[in-house]
N, C-alpha and C positions, 0 to 999 in steps of 0.2 A: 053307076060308073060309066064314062063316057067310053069311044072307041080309043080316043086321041092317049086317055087314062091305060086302056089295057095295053096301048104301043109301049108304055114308060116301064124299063125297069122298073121289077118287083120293087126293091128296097126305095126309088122315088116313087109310087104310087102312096097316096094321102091315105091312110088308113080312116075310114069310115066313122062315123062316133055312134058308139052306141046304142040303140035304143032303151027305154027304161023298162021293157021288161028281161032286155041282155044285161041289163047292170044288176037286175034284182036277183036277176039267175044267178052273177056271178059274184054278187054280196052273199048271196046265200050256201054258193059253192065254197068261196073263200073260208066262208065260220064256219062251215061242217069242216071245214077243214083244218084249221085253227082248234077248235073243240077235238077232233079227233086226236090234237098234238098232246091238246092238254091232259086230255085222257091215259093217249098212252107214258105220258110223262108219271101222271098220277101213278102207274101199275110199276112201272118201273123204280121211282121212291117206295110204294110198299113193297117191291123184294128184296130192294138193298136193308127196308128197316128189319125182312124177316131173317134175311142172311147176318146182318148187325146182332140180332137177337139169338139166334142160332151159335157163332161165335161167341158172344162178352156174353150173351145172358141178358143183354138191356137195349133199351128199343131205341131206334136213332134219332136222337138229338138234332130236334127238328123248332126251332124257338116261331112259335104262331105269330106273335107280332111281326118276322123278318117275312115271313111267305104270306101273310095276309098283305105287308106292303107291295112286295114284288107281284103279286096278284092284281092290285088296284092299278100295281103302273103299266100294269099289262093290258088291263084292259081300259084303261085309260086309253094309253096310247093308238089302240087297236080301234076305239071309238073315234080316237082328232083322224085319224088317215082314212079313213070312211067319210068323215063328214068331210076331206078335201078333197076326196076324190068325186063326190057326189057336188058337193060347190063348182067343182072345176069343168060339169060337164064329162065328165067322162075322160077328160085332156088327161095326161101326164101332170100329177098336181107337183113338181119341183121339191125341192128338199130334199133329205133321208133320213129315214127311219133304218135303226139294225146300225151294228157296225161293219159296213159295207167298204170302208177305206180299204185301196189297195184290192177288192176282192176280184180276181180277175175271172171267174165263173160269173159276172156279169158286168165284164167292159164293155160286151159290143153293145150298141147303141141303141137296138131295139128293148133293150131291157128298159130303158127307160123313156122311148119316146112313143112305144105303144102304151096304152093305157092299162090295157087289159096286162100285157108281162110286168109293167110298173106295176100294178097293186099286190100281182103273185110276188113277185120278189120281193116288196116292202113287205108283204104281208109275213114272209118266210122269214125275217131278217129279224124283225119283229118276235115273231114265235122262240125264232134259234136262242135270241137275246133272255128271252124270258128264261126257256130251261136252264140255262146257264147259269141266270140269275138263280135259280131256284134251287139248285145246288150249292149256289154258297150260302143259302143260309144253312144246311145242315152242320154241325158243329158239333165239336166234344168226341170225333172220332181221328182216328191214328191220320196223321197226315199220308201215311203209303194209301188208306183207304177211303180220304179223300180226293187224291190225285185219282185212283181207279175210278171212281164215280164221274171223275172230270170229265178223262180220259174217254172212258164210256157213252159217255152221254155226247160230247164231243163227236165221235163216232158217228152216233146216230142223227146228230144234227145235219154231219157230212153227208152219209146216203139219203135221206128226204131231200136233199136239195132239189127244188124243178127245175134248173141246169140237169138232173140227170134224166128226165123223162121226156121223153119224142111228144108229148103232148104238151106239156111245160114248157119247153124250150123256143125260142122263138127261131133262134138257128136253125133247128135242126128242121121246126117245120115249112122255113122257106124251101133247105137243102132238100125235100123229099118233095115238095111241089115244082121246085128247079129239074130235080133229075127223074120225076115221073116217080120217084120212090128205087130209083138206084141204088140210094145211097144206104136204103134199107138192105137190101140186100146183100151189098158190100161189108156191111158192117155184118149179116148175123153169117158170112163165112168168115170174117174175122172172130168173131166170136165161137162159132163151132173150130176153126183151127187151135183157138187156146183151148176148148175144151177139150180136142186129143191131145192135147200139151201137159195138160193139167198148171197149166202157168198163163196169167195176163202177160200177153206180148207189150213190149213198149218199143220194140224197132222192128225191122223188117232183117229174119234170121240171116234170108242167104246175102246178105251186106258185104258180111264180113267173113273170113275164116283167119283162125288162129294161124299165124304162122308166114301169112302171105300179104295181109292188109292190116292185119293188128299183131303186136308180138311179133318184132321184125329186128331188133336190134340183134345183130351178128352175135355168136357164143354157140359152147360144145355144149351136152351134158356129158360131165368126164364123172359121175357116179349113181348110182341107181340102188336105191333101196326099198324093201317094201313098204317105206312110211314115203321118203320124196327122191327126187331126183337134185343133184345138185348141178346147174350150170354156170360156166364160166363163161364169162363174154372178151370178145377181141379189144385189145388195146386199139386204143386210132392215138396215140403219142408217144414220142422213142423212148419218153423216160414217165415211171409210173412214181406214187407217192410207195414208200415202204411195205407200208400196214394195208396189206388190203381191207376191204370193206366185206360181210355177209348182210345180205339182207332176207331179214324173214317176214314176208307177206303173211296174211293171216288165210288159214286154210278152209274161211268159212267160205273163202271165194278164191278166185284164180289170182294167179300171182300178175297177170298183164295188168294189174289195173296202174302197176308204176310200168308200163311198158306200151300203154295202147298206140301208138303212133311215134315217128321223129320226132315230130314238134312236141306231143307232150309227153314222154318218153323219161321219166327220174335214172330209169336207168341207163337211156346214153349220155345223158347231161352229167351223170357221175363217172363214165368210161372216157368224155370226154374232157373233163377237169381234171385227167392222170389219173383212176384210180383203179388198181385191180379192181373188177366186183365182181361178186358171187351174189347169185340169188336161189333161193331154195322154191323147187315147185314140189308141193306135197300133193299126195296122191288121195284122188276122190276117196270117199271111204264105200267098200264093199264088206261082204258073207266075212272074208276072209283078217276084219280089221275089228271084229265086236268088242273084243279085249284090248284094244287098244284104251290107254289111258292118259291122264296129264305125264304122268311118269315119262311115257314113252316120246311126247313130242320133244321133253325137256331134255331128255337124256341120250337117245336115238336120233334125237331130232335137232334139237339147236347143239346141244354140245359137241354129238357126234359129229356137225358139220363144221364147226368151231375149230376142231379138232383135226378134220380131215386139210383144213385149207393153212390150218398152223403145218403140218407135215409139210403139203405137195410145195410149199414154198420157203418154207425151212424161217419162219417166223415166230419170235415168241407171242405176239397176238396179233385183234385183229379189231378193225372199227365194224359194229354191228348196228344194224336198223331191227325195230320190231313195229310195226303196223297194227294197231286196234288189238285183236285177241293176241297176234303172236307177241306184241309189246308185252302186253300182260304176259305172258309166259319166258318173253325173255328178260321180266324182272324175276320171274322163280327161279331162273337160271341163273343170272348174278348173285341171287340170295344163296344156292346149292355153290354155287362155286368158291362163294367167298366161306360157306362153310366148309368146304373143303379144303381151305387154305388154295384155293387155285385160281380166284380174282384176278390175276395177272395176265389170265389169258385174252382177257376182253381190255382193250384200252379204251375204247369208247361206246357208249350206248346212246343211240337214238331213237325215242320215242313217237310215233307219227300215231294221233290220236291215242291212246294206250290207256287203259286203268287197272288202277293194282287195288284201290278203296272204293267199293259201291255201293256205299253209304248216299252218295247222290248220283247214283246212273243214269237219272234222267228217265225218261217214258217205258224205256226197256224192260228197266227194271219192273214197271208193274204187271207186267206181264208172269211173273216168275212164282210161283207159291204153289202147296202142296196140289192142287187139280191141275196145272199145267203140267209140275214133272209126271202124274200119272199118265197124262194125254201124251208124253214124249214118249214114256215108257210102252203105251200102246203103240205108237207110230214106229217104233224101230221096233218090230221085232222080229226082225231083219238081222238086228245087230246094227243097224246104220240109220238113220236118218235121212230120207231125201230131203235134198236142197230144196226143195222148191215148196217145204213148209215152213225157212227159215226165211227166204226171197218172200214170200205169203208175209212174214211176220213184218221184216223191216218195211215192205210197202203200207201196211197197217199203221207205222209210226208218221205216214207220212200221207196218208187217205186220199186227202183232196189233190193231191200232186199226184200221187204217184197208180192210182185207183179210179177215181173218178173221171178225173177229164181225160182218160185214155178208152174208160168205157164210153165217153160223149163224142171223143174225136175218133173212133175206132169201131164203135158200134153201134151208133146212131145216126152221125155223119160221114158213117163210111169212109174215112180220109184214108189216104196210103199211110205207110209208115216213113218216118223221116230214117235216113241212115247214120244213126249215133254212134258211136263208138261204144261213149262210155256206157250207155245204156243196153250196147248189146253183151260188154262185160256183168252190168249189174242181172241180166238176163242168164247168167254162162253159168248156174248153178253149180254147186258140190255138194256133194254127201258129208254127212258129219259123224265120226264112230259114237256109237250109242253109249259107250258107257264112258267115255271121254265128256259128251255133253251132256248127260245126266246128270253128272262128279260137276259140271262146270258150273250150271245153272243153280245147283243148291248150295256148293263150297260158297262160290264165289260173289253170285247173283243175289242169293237167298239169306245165306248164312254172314259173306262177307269177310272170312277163312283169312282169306290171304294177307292180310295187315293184323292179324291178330300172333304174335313173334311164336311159334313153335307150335303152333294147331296144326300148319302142314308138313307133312311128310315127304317127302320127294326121293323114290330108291331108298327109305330107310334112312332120311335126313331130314330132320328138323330145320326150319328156313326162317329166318328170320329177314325183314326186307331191312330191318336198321343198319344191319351189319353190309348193306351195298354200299361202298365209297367209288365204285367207278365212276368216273366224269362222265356228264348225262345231258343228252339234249331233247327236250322235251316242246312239242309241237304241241298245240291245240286249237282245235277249229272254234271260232266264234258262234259261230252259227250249229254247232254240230248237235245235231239233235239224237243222235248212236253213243258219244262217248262226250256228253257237255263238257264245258270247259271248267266247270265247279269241280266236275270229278276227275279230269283230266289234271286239274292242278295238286291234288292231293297230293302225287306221288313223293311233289316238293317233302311233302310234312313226314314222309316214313323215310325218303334213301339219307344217308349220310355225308354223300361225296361232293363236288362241286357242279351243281345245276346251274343250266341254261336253259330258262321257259320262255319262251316265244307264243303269243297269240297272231292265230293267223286268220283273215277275212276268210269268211264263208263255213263250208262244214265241213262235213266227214268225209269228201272224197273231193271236192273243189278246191278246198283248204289245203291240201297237201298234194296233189296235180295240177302246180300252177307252175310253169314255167316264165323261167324270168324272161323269153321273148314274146310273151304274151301279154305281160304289161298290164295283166288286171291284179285286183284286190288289194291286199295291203297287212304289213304287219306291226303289230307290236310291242317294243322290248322296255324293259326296265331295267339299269344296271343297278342301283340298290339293291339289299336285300329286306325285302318283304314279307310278310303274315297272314296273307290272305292276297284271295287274285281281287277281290274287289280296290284293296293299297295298291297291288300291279295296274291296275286299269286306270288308276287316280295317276299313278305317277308316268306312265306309260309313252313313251314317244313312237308316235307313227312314221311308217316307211311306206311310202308307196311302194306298188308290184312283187315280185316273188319273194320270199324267205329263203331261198334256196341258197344262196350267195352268202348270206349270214351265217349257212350251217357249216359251208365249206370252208368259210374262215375260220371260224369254228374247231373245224376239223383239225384244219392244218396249223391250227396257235398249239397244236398238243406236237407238233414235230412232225416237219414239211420234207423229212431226209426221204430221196427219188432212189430209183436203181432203173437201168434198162429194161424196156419193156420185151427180153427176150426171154427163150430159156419159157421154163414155167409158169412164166407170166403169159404166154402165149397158149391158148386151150390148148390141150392134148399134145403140148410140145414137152410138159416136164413126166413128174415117174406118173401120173394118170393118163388114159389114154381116150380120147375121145369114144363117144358112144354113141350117138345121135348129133345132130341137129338143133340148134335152138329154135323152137321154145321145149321140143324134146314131146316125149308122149303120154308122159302123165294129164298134162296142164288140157290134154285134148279126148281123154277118158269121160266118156259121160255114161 
């Protein structure tokens, strides 16, 4: 290399070509390494056939002709990308091998214009393709146990990636000959700070605090319970819609995530369309909350708050929201009420992601069977459940996003952290009472309880979900890989009252914090009535930008009668009396 050569930026300088005993090294590194896939691929088919055999009694259905194919094209393929990389000199030989579309673990450029990260990548893409392949020939077993096997192996395609290894990577080994190896160091105090954490960071903590920069929309807490706190927020209009609104966030996470800022804030955007609103902040679960159970959030918890806001405003009911778990729990509540003859209290129900049928839960659901509830059982025995083994789970569903390139940009390139919001909500852990999510995982997850008409109990009540006729607006994210939109649509096929389903772009938390002056995504609605969401999606007219606008028409087609926004409508002005401060002190308990 010249002088003129070592003045040029690193990333212009030519990279060298090969010699033919660096190629033979690294043909021979590549198939020890490749072999090594194939191998462990091999060990991992014979546990799944020994666990097969261990359950059913019969060995897993494995057809020789389909894996003897997928084997030929394997190393077919693995043979032409050898012989064009060796034709090409050592160059980048063009094309792709692997399904590499879209994969953004290797956009940047050196992935494929050095020769040497071109054949590791090809080669990886290549391998990934094979196991994958090599999975679906197994056959003749339960589709939950093949999706696990997907799942699984999936997994492990994900962490072999060499995107994740400092030796692999071609980023990472500029960024540590850039910063003399800085960036090494930057990353393993990033990495020792989550280990006192016991959580992978994905923003930088001191960003944000509840209350001051996130969680700001003006409101009292005018009640306080040892399950939640409930707060009322300020009117900003002289006259309000009748019916107030309760909303119940799901308590596997903090209630700011309909509150992280002004701009994307559900909750002022509905203070600010006229509408009383109440939002329930439940309290982290501790020692003191073992015995807590579905009973209690239903009864203590949604009703009792149902309850408290029909009183302090002298209302026969009230429009409510339920979010993913609490959805699911505020249809046990419609079900309990309407068997109580007392349906009349809830005028409207909206669903934001929510499943009452988990028959198709999507990826979640594999997770759930008798060694996991043990593994829970072991982990509270406390009585509670820390959050930061549920946070652990749902980044699992999501590996390469939410796992990976956080350990490549955070622990190997040492990057700062960006200052997210929503990520330092997805970050804000809760506890979860132990025997609340034991009862949830096997009813609900496992078993599938809740659509089966008088299997649940609730206080000494049989629930049936048919018997719901409350008017119902139901959200579902497209994209939602927590609550899919297969199982999300179900709820259509059990309640009996007048639905509203809406698909909305994106997923489980983009999907439904989209504000309409932000102008992304898009929805859409079907006014026929329909048999299936796949008939909904045939017939379906698209809306650009938010759904939110649709809801409150929505809202307000059920009776748009206003009253003064004084009086009781004003926190801590009617018979409750202010307590705190919004967001209040539950929501900041860790």
């Amino acid at each position: 290399m010249s002088d003129a050569d070592l003045k040029k930026p690193f990333d212009t300088v030519e990279p060298p070509l090969p010699t033919l005993d660096q190629m033979q090294h690294w043909t021979r590194v590549i198939g020890q390494a490749q072999q090594l896939l194939l191998e462990y691929s091999a060990r991992q088919m014979a546990k799944a056939e020994m666990k097969a055999e261990k359950v059913a009694g019969l060995p897993l259905p494995i057809d020789p002709e389909a894996v003897g194919k997928v084997h030929s094209e394997f190393w077919a393929n693995g043979v032409t990308l050898w012989q064009r990389f060796l034709e090409s000199g050592g160059k980048a030989p063009g094309g792709s091998e692997g399904r590499a579309d879209g994969d953004r673990r290797f956009s940047a450029p050196q992935w494929q214009s050095d020769p040497l990260f071109d054949i590791i990548r090809r080669s990886y893409l290549l391998t990934a393709d094979y196991m994958m392949d090599l999975v679906d020939t197994v056959d003749g077993i339960a589709p939950k146990q093949k999706d696990q096997l997907r799942f699984a192996t999936k997994g492990i395609i994900d962490a072999m990636s060499p995107s994740n290894f400092a030796l692999t990577n071609p980023l990472v080994l500029e960024k540590t000959l850039e910063t003399n190896g800085d960036n090494l160091l930057r990353g393993l105090q990033n990495m020792l700070n989550d280990i006192d954490r016991r959580q992978l960071s994905h923003v930088d903590g001191g960003a944000f605090e509840v209350g001051r920069n996130i969680a700001v929309t003006p409101g009292k807490v005018i009640k306080e319970t040892p399950l939640y706190q409930l707060i009322q927020y300020e009117p900003t209009t002289k006259e309000v819609l009748k019916t107030p609104l309760v909303i119940f966030p799901p308590w596997i996470n903090r209630f700011y995530i309909l509150d992280l800022n002004p701009e994307k804030s559900f909750i002022r955007w509905a203070v600010e369309q006229g509408i009383t609103v109440f939002v329930v902040s439940w309290k982290s679960a501790d020692e003191s909350m073992k015995n807590i159970a579905w009973d209690d959030y239903i009864v203590r918890g949604q009703i009792d708050a149902i309850d408290t806001v029909r009183e302090l405003l002298d209302v026969p009911n009230v429009h409510t929201i339920g979010y993913c778990v609490a959805g699911t729990t505020l249809a046990a509540t419609l079900a309990l009420l309407a068997a109580r003859k007392e349906a009349g209290k809830v005028k409207s129900a909206t669903f934001f992601t929510a499943q009452v049928d988990f028959s198709k839960a999507g990826d979640l659901g594999l997770f759930v069977d008798d060694e996991l509830l043990k593994l829970v059982k072991t982990l509270s025995a406390d009585g509670y459940l820390d959050g930061r083994y549920m946070a652990a789970t749902f980044n699992l569903l999501r590996g390469r996003d939410l796992i990976w390139s956080y350990v490549v940009n955070n622990y190997l390139l040492g990057q700062d952290y960006k200052p997210f919001d929503l990520l330092y909500w997805n970050g804000d852990t809760t506890n979860l009472p132990a025997k609340w999510h034991q009862s949830y995982l096997a009813d609900l997850y496992r078993d599938n309880k809740l659509v089966q008409p008088g299997v649940i109990s609730i206080d000494g009540t049989p629930i049936d979900l048919r018997k719901v006729k409350t008017p119902s607006y139901i959200q579902a994210g497209r994209e939602d890989h927590i609550a899919p939109p297969e199982s999300v649509w179900k709820i259509t096929e059990h309640f009996s009252g007048p639905l509203r389903f809406v698909l909305a772009g994106s997923g489980h938390i983009a999907g439904v914090v989209n504000p309409p002056s932000a102008g992304k995504y898009q929805y859409w609605t079907c006014e026929k009535k329909v048999q299936s969401l796949s008939d909904y999606v045939a017939c379906a007219k698209e809306t650009q930008g938010s759904w939110w606008p649709d809801w409150i028409d929505w809202l307000e087609a059920m009776g748009n009668e206003s009253v003064p926004s004084t009086g009781a409508r004003k926190p801590g002005k009617g018979g409750m009396k202010a307590i705190e401060d919004a967001p209040g002190r539950y929501v900041k308990t860790r």
